[in-house]
N, C-alpha and C positions, 0 to 999 in steps of 0.2 A: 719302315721303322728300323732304325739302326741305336745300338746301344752299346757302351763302352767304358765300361768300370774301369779305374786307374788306382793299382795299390801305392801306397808311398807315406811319405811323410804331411799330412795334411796340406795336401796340393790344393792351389787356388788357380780360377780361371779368368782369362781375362779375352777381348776379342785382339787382333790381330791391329798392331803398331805398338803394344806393349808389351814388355820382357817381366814376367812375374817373378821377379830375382828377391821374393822375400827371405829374410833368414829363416831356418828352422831346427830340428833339435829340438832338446830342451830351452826351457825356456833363457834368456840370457844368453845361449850359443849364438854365436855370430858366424859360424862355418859352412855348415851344411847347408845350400838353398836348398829352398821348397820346389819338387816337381812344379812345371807350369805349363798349363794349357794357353794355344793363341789359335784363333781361326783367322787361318791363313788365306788372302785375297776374300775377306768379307765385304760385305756391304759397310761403308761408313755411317750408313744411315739406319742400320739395326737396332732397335730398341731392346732395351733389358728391362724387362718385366718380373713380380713376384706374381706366382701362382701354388695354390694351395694356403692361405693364411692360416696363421696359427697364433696360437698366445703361448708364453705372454708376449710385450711386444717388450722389445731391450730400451734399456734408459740409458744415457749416458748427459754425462755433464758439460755444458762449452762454458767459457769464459777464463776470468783472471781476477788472482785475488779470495777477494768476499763476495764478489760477484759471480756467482754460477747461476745458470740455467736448464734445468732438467728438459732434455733434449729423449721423445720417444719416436722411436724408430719399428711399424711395422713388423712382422717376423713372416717369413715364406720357408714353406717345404720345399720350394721347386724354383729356379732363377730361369728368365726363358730370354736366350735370344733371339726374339722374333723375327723371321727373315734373312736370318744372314750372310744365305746363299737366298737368290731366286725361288724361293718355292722351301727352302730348308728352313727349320725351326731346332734351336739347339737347347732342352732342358738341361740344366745341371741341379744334382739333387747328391745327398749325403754329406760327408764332414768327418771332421775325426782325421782316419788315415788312408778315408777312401773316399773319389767322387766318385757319381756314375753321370755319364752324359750322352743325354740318348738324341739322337739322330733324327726328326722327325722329316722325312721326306714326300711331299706333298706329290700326287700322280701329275703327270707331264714333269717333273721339274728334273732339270739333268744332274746326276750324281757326280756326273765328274768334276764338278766346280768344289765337292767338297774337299777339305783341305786342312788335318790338325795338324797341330807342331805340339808337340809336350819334353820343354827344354828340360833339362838336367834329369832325364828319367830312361831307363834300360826297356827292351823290350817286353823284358819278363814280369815288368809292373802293369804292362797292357792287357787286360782281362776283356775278352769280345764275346759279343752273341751278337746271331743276326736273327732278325725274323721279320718275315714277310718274301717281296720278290728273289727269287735265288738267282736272277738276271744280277746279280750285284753283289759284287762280295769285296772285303776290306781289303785293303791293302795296305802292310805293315814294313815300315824298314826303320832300323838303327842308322845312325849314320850323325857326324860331328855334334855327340854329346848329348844325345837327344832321340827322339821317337816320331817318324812323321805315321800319320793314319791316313789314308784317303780312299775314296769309297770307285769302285771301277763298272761300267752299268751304262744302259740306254734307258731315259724316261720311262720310267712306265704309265702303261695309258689309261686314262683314267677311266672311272667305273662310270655307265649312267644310270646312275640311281639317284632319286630326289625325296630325301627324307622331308618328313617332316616332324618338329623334333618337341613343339608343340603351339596350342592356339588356342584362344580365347573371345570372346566380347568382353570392352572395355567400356563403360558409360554407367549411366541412372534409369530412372524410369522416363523421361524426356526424350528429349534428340541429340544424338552427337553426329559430328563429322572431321573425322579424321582430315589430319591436314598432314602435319611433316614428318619423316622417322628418318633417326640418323641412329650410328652407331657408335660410341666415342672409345678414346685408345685402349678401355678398363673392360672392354663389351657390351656394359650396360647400354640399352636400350632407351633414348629419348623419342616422346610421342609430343605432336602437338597439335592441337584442333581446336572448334568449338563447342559448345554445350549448351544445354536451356535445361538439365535437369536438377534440381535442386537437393536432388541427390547424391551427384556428381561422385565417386570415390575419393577421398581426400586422406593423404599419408603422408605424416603421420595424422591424428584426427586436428579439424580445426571447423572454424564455422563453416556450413556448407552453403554454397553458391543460392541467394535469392531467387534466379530463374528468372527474374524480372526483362533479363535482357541477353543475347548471344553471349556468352564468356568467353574467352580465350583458355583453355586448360593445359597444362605441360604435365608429364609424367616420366618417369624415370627408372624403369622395371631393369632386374639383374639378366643377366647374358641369357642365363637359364631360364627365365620366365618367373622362375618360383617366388620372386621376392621384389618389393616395392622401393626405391630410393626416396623418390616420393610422388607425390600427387597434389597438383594445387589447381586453382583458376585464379587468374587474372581479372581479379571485379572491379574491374575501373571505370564502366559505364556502360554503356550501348557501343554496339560492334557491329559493322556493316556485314555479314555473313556472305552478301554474294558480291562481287570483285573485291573480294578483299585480297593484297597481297600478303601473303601468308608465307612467308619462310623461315628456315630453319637449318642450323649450323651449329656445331660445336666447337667453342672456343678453347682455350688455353685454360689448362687446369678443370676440363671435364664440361663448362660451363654451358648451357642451353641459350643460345642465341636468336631471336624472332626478331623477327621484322612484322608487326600489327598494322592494319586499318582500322580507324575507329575514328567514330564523331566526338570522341571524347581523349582528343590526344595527348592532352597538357595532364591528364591525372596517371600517363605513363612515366613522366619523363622525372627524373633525380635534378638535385640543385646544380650541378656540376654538368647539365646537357651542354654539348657544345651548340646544337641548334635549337629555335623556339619552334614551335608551329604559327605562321601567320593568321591562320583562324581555327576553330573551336575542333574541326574536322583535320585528319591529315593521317599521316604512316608515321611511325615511331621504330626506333633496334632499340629492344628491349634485351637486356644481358638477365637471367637469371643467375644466385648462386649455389653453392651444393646445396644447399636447404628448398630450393624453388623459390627463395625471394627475389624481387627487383634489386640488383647491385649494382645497374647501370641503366638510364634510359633517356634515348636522344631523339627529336624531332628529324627525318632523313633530311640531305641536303636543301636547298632551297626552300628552306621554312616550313619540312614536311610535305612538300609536294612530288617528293620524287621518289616512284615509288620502285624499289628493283625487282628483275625477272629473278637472279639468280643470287646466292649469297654462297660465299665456299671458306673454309679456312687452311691457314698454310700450315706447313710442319711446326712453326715458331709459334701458331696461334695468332696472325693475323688474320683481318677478316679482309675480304676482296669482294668487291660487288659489282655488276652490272647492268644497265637498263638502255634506255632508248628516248634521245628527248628528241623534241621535233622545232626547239627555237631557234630564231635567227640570229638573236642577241647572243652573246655566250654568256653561259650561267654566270653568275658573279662571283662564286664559289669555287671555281676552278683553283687548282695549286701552281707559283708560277713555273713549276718544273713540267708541267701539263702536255702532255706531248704533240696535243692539238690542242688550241685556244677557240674553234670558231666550228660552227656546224657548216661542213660544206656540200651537203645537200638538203631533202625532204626531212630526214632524220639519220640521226648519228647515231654511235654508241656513247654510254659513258661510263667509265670504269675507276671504281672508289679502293680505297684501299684504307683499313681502320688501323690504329696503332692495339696492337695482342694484350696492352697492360690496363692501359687508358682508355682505349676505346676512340681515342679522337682521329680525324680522318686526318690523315698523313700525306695520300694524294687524291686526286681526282682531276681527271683528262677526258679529253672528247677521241676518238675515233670515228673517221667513214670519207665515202668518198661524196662524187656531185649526184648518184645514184638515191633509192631508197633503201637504207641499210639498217637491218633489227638486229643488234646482238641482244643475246637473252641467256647466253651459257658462257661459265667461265669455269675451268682448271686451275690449280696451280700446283707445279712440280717439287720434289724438294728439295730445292737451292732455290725457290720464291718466282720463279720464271712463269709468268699468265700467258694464259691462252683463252680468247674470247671467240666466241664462234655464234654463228645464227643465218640468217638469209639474206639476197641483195634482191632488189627488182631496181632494171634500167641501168646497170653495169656502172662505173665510174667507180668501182670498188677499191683500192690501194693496195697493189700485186708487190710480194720482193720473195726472190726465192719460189717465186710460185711453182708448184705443181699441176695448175690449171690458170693461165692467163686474161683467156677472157670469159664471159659471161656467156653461156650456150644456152639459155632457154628463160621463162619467163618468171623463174626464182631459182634460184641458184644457191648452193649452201658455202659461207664462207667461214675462213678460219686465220685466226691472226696471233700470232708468237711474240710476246716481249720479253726485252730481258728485263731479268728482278727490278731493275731501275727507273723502266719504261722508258727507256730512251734511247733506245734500238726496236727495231723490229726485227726477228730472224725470221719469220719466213712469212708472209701472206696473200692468200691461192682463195679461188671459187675452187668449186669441185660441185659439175653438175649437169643433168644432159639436156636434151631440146625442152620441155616442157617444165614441171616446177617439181621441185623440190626444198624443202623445207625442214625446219626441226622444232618446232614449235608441239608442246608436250601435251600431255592427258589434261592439262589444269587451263591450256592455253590461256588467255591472259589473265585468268586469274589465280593463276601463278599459284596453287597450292604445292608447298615445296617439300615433295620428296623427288621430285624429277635432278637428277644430271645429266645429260645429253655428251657431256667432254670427261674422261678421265683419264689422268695418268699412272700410267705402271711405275715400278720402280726405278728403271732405266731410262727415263725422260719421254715414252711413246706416251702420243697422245692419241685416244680411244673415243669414234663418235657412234653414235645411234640419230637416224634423223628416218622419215618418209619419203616416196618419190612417186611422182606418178610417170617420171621417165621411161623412154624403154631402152636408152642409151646412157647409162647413168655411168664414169666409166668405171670399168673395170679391172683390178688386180688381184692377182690368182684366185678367185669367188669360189664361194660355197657352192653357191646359187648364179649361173650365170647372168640369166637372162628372168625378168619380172615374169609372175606365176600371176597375178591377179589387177586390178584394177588402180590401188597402190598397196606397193609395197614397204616391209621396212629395207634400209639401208644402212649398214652396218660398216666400217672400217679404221684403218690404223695410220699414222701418220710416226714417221722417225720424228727422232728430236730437232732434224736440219728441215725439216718439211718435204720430206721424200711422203711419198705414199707408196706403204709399204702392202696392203689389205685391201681390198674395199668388193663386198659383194653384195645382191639381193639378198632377202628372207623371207616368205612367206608362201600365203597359199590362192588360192582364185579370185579373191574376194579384196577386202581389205584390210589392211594392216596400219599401225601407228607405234612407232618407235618412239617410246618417252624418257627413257633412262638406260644408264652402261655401268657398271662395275667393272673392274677387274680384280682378281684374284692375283696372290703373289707370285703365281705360274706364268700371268700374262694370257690366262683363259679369263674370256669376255662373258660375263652374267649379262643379258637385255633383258628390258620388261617392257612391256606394250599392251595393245590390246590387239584381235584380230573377230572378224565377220565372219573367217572362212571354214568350213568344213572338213578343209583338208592343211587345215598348218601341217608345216612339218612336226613330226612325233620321231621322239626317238627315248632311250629309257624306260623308264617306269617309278610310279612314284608310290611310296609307302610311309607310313606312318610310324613313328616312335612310341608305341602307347609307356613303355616304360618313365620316358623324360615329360610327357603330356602334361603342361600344368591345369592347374583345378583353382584358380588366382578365381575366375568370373565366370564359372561353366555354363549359365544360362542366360540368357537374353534379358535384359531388366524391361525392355519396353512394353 
């Protein structure tokens, strides 16, 4: 935690490509600029965020003439540049004739990349405190008209400790079952499963779910736990509850994105579907809006018969999808920018891509070779660059740039790089040893979607979690060198050119199942799985937050 008051004349901050050369003075003076802050070699991809809201919120007027329009505008205590270095967070908070901006630096992340520039201001308007590691201390110079800051230090190493910050049951007096949970850019919390209770929780109140048949329910809970956005079901008929594909994405402007199975398809879909359902039965993307209503809803490709493993959205808020058909015909549905037209073996991948505003499908292409190829995972980086990944059996996979050539055992995990346009490939590798290996998740094909198997860091690496029952699976600098049980997880990292940069074992004697990867903005990997063994590895210790523990649903309704 670093922190750094700046006195001056109502200095404003901006990130690094702009000169904050506002005038200041009194008002009308056109002489004096305003001190300005600029973060020096940021990330172009840092988001500025309000945190802390407050009232009221400011009004102001747009237009011309007789025509105006009262335009309100939010109010924040705290402006946060999220990520602007690797692992760094930059609050600015105050006004008047002082900012303060404090430093958040995240464990692992390197302080030397931090970088302030504050044009037209002396060193004697830079007011410091440090607090936390004393591995790192500022460093301050004057020099052409201006003040740089930068912070001097070795990462420090993170704690392991696993809070836990709070936890509940969610449901009726009935049955639920948790399906998807994502997290969107604001923190809030989306939930999305089924239900039979007719009691269901509903926020704000509305009529509650008949019970008659499985529901679909979305919910929408604050970062903190404490507070409801809302809670609805989907009562649009009878819902197949077991292979249902079930996923779940956050789109553009907060919005909860599903993918449903239901025998009752046509009572999801809006007048504006691009697709119908061919019969009564099928998968629908169903878009919710802030309120939890239907504001978009489309029959999947091929008249609803196509149902995806994976759904992901991009920085811009498009949606990107994948699955695996097994026809000989090519779908008819294909885009003709398609990068493959024709399945050329048992089974291909196919990879969709939704427009962020509209919803309507923009591309859709085959991938695969004369082998059996399942994609079921996909990425996307952000400048919109896919990566699809899954398993082959009987090799003929399509290698470029590979970091594994050919096929070495009786499933083999592959991984394929496009650019935004789809119309290159940059790298595409098996990676896998004599016997089988795979990535197929906790929900296998019935695909309940909170699993990602592929994720990327800020810096283009792309991040897998899969299983192996290999004992030669190969390896780069490991944790874990060599398999501990009967299968393991298999964990590793890929550059942006398709180097493999990571790849080790994880687990204990017994068995293990890699279903999902995060990463954090340090470029430290979160996995979740499940494991048989007695002896997983342990390390930390995990403790409870009783102060933050919400009290939303504290008892069991069943």
């Amino acid at each position: 935690f670093r922190s750094i008051a700046m006195r001056g004349r109502g200095p404003n901050s901006m990130p690094d490509g702009g000169s904050s050369a506002m005038p200041g003075g009194e008002m009308g003076n056109f002489v004096t600029p305003y001190p300005g802050m600029r973060l020096v070699g940021a990330s172009p991809r840092c988001t500025l965020r309000g945190r802390e809201k407050t009232e009221p919120q400011l009004r102001y007027l747009r237009g011309e003439g007789e025509r105006f329009v009262t335009h309100l505008l939010d109010r924040h205590l705290v402006l946060r540049y999220a990520n602007a270095w690797k692992g760094v967070d930059v609050d600015i908070s105050g006004g008047g004739t002082a900012l303060r901006h404090e430093l958040r630096v995240a464990a692992g992340a390197d302080p030397s990349r931090v970088a302030l520039r504050f044009d037209h201001a002396t060193k004697d308007q830079i007011v410091t405190h440090v607090q936390g590691s004393e591995a790192h201390r500022l460093r301050i110079e004057e020099r052409d008209g201006g003040v740089d800051v930068a912070l001097d230090g070795a990462p420090a190493t993170a704690a392991f400790t696993a809070t836990l910050v709070y936890n509940y049951y969610w449901g009726g007096g009935g049955n639920e079952i948790g399906g998807g949970c994502r997290v969107d850019r604001a923190g809030d919390v989306h939930l999305t499963g089924v239900t039979l209770s007719t009691d269901f929780p509903m926020y704000p109140s509305g009529n509650p779910p008949t019970g008659k048949y499985s529901l679909f329910f979305a919910t929408v809970l604050s970062g903190d736990g404490k507070s409801v956005r809302y809670s609805t079901v989907l009562e649009k008929g009878p819902v197949y509850t077991i292979n249902s594909m079930h996923m779940l994405a956050i789109g553009k402007h907060d919005r909860t994105i599903l993918q449903v199975h239901a025998d009752s398809v046509a009572r999801f879909l809006t007048p504006d579907a691009q697709f119908r359902a061919r019969m009564s039965w099928g998968v629908a993307m169903v878009v919710l809006d802030e309120a939890g209503a239907i504001a978009y809803g489309t029959a999947t490709p091929d008249s609803g018969l196509i149902a995806f493993h994976d759904l992901q959205t991009g920085n811009d808020g498009a949606i990107y999808a994948v699955t695996t058909v097994q026809q000989q015909q090519p779908p008819s549905f294909l885009t003709p920018d398609a990068y493959q037209k024709t399945v050329q073996g048992d089974t291909d991948g196919l990879i969709v891509k939704f427009d962020p505003d509209t919803y309507q499908m923009v591309y859709a292409g085959l991938f695969g070779g004369t082998g059996t190829d399942y994609l079921h995972s996909i990425a996307v980086d952000g400048c919109g660059s896919v990566t699809v990944g899954g398993y082959n059996s009987g090799g003929g996979y399509p290698v470029v740039n590979a970091a594994q050539e050919e096929s070495a055992g009786n499933l083999d995990l592959v991984f394929t790089r496009f650019s935004p346009d789809f119309q290159r490939i940059v790298y595409s590798t098996y990676l896998g040893g004599s016997h089988s290996d795979q990535s197929w998740a906790l929900g296998g094909v019935n695909g309940w979607g909170s699993d990602r198997r592929l994720r990327f860091d800020p810096d283009g690496n792309l991040y897998f979690t899969a299983s192996s029952t290999s004992t030669d699976f190969p390896m780069v600098r490991p944790l874990q060198a060599r398999p501990a049980g009967l299968t393991d997880i298999v964990i590793g990292k890929f550059s942006p050119v398709g180097e493999l940069l990571f790849s080790s074992y994880f687990g204990g004697s017994h068995h293990e199942y890699g279903a999902s990867v995060e990463v954090d903005a340090c470029g430290n990997m979160i996995i979740r799985g499940t494991s048989a063994s007695t002896d997983f590895p342990m390390l930390g210790h995990f403790v409870r937050s009783e102060e933050h523990t919400s009290e939303l649903q504290s008892r069991q309704s069943i």
